[in-house]
Each structure stands twice: as C-alpha cells, then as structure tokens.
mmCIF file as gemmi writes it, N, C-alpha and C atoms, coordinates in Angstrom:
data_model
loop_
_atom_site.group_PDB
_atom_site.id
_atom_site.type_symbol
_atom_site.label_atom_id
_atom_site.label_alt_id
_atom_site.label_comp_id
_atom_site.label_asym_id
_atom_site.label_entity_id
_atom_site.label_seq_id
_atom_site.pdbx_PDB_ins_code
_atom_site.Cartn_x
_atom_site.Cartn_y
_atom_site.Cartn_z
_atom_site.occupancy
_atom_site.B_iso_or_equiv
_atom_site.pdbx_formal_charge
_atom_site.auth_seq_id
_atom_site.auth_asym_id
_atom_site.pdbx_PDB_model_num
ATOM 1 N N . UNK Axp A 1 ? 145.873 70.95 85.591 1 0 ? 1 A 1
ATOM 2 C CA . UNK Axp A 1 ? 144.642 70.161 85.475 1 0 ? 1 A 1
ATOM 3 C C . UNK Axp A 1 ? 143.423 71.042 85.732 1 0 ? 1 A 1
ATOM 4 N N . UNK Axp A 2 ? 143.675 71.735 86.852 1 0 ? 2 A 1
ATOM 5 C CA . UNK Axp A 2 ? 142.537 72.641 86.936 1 0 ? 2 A 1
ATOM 6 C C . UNK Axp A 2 ? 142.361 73.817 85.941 1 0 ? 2 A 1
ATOM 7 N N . UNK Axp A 3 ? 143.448 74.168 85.567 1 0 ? 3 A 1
ATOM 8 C CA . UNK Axp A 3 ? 142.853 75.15 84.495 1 0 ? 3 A 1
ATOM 9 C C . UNK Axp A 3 ? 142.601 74.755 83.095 1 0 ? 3 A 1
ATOM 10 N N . UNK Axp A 4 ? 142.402 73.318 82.943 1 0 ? 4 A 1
ATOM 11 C CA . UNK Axp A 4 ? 141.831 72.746 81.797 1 0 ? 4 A 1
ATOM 12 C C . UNK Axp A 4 ? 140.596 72.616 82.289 1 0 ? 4 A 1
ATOM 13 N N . UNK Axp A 5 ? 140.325 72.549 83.163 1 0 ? 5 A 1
ATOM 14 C CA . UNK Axp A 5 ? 139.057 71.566 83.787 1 0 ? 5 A 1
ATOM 15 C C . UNK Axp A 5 ? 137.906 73.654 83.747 1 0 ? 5 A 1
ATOM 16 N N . UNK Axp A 6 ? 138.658 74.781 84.664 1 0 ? 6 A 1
ATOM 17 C CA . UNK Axp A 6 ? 138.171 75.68 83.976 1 0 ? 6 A 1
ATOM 18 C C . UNK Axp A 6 ? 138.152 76.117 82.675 1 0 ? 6 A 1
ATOM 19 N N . UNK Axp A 7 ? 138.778 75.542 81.948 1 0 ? 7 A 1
ATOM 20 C CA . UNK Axp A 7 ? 138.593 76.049 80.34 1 0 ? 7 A 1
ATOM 21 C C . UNK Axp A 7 ? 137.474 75.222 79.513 1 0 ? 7 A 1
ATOM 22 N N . UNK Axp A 8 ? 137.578 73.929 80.257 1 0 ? 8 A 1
ATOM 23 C CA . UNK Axp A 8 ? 136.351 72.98 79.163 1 0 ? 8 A 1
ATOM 24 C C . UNK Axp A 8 ? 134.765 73.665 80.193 1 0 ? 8 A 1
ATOM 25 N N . UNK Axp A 9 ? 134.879 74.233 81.17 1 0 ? 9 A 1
ATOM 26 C CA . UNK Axp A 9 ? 133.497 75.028 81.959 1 0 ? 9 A 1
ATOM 27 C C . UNK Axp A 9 ? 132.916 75.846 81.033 1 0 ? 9 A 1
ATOM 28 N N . UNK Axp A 10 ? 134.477 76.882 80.977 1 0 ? 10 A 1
ATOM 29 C CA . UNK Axp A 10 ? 133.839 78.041 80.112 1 0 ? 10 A 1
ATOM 30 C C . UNK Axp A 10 ? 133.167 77.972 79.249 1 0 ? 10 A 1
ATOM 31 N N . UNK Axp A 11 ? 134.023 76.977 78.444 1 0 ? 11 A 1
ATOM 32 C CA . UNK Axp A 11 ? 132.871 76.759 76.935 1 0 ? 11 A 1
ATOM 33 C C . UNK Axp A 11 ? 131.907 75.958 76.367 1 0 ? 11 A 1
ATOM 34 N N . UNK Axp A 12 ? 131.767 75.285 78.287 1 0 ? 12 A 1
ATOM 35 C CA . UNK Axp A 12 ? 129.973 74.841 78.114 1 0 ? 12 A 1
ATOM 36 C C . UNK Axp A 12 ? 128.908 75.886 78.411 1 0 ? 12 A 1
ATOM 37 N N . UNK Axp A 13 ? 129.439 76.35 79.137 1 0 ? 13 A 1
ATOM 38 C CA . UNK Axp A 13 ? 128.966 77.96 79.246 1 0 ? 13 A 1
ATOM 39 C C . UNK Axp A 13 ? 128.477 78.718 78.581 1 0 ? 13 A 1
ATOM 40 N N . UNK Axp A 14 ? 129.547 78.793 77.493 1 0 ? 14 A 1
ATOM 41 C CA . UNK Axp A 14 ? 129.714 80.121 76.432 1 0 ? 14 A 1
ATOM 42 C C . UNK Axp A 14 ? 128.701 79.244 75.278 1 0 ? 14 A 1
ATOM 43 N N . UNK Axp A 15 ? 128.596 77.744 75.027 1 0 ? 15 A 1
ATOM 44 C CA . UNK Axp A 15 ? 128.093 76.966 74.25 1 0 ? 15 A 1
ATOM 45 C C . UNK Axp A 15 ? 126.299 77.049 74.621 1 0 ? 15 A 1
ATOM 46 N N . UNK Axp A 16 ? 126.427 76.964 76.246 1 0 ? 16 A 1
ATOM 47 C CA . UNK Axp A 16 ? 124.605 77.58 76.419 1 0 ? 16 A 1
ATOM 48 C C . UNK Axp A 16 ? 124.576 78.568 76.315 1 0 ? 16 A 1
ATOM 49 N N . UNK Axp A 17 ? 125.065 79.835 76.732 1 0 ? 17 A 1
ATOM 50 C CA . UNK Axp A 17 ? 124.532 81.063 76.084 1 0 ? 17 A 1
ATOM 51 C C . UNK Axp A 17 ? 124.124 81.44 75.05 1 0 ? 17 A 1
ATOM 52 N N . UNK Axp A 18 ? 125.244 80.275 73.887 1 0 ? 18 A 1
ATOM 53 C CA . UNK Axp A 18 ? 124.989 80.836 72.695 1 0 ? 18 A 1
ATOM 54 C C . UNK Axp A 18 ? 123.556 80.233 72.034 1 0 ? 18 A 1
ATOM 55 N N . UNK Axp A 19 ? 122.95 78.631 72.689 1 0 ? 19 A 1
ATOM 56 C CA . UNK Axp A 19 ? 121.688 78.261 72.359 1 0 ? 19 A 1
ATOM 57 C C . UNK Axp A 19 ? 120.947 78.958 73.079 1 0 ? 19 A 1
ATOM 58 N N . UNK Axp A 20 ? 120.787 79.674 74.133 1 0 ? 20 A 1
ATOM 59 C CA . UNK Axp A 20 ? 119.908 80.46 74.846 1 0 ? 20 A 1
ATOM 60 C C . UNK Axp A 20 ? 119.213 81.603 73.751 1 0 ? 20 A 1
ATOM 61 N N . UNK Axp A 21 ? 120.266 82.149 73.229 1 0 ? 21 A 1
ATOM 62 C CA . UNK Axp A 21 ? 120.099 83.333 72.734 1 0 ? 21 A 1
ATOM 63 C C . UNK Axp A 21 ? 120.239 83.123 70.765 1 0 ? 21 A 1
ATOM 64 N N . UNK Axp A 22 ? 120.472 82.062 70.376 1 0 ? 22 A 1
ATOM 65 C CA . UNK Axp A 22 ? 120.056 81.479 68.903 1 0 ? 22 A 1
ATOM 66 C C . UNK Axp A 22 ? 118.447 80.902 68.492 1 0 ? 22 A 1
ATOM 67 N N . UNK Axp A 23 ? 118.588 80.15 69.849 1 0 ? 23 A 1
ATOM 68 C CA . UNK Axp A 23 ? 116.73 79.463 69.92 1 0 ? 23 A 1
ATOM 69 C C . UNK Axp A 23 ? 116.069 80.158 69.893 1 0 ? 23 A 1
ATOM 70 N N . UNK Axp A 24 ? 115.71 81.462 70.919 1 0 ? 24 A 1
ATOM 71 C CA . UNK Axp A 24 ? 114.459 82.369 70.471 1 0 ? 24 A 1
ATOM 72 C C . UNK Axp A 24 ? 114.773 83.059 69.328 1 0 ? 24 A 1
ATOM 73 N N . UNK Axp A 25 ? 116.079 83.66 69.231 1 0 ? 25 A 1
ATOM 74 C CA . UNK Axp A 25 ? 116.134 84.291 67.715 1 0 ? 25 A 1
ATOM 75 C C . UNK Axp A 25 ? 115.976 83.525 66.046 1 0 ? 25 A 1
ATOM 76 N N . UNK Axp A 26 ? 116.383 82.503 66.657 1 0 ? 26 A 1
ATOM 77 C CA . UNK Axp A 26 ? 116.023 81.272 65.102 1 0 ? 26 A 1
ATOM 78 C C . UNK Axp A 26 ? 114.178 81.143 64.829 1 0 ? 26 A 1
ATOM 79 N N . UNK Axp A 27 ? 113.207 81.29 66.26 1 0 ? 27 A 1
ATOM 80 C CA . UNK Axp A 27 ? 111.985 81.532 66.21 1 0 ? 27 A 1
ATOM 81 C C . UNK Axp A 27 ? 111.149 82.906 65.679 1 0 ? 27 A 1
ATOM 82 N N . UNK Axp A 28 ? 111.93 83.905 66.278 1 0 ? 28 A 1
ATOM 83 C CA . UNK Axp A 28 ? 111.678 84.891 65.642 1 0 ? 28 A 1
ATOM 84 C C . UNK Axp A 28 ? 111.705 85.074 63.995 1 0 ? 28 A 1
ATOM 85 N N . UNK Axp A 29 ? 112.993 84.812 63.336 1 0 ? 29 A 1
ATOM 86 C CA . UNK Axp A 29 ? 113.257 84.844 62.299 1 0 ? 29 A 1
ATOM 87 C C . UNK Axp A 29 ? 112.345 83.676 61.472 1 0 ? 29 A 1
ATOM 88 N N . UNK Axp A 30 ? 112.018 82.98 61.942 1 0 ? 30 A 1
ATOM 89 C CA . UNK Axp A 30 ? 110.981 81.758 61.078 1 0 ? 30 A 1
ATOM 90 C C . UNK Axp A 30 ? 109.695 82.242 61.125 1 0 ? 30 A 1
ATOM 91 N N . UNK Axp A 31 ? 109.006 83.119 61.866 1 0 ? 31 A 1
ATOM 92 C CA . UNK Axp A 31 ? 108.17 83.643 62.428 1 0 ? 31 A 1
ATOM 93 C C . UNK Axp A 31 ? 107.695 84.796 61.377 1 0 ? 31 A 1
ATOM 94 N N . UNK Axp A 32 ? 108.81 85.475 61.336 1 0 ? 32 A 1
ATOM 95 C CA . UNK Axp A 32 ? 108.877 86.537 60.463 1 0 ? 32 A 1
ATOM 96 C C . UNK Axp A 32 ? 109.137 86.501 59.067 1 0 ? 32 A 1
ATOM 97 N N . UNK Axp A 33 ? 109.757 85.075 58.627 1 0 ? 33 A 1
ATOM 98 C CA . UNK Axp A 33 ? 109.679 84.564 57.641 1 0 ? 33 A 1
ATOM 99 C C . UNK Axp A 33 ? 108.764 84.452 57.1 1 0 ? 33 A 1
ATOM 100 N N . UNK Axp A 34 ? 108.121 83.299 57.531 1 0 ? 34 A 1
ATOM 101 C CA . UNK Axp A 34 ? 106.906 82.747 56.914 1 0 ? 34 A 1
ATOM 102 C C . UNK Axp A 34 ? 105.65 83.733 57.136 1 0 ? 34 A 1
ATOM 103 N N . UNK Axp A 35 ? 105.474 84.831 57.923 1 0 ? 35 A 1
ATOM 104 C CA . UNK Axp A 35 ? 104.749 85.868 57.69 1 0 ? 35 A 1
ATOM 105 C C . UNK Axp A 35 ? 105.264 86.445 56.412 1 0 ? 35 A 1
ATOM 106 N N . UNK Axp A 36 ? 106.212 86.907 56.516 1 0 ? 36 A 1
ATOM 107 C CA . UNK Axp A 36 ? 106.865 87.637 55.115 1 0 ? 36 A 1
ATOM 108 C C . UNK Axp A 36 ? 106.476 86.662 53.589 1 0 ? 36 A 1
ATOM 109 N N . UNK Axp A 37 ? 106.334 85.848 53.628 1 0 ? 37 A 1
ATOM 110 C CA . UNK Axp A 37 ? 106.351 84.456 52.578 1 0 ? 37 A 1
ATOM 111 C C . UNK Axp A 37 ? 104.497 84.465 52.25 1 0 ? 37 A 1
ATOM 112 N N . UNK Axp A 38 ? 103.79 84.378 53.861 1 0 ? 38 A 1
ATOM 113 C CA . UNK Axp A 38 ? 102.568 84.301 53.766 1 0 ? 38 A 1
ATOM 114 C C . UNK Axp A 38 ? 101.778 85.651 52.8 1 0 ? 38 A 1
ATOM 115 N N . UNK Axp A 39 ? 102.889 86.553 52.969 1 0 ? 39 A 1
ATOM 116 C CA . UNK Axp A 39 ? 101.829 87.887 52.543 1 0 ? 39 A 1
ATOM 117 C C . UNK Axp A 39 ? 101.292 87.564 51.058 1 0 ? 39 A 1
C-alpha cells in the first residue's frame, strides 16, 4: 500500500515539474513567436 501511495507522489511530482518548467517555456516560445510573425 505504501509503495503505491509513494508511486502515485512521485508522479504528482514529476507532473509539477513538468508544468513548472513547460509554462515559462510555452511563454517564451509565444513570445518569440509572435515577435518572429510581427517582423
């Protein structure tokens, strides 16, 4: 039980890291987009 209970942790975990680090990069890239688009 407990090492289900650590396995569904991990990959809320691993699930915020991965929006941590998609969100500013999805900004960047729109950023740089629509500059690129604007020229």
């Amino acid at each position: 039980m407990s090492g289900k209970l650590i396995h569904v942790l991990f990959q809320a975990v691993l699930l915020l890291v991965f929006f941590v680090v998609l969100t500013p990069l999805g900004y960047l890239l729109r950023a740089l987009g629509t500059d690129y688009l604007a020229r």
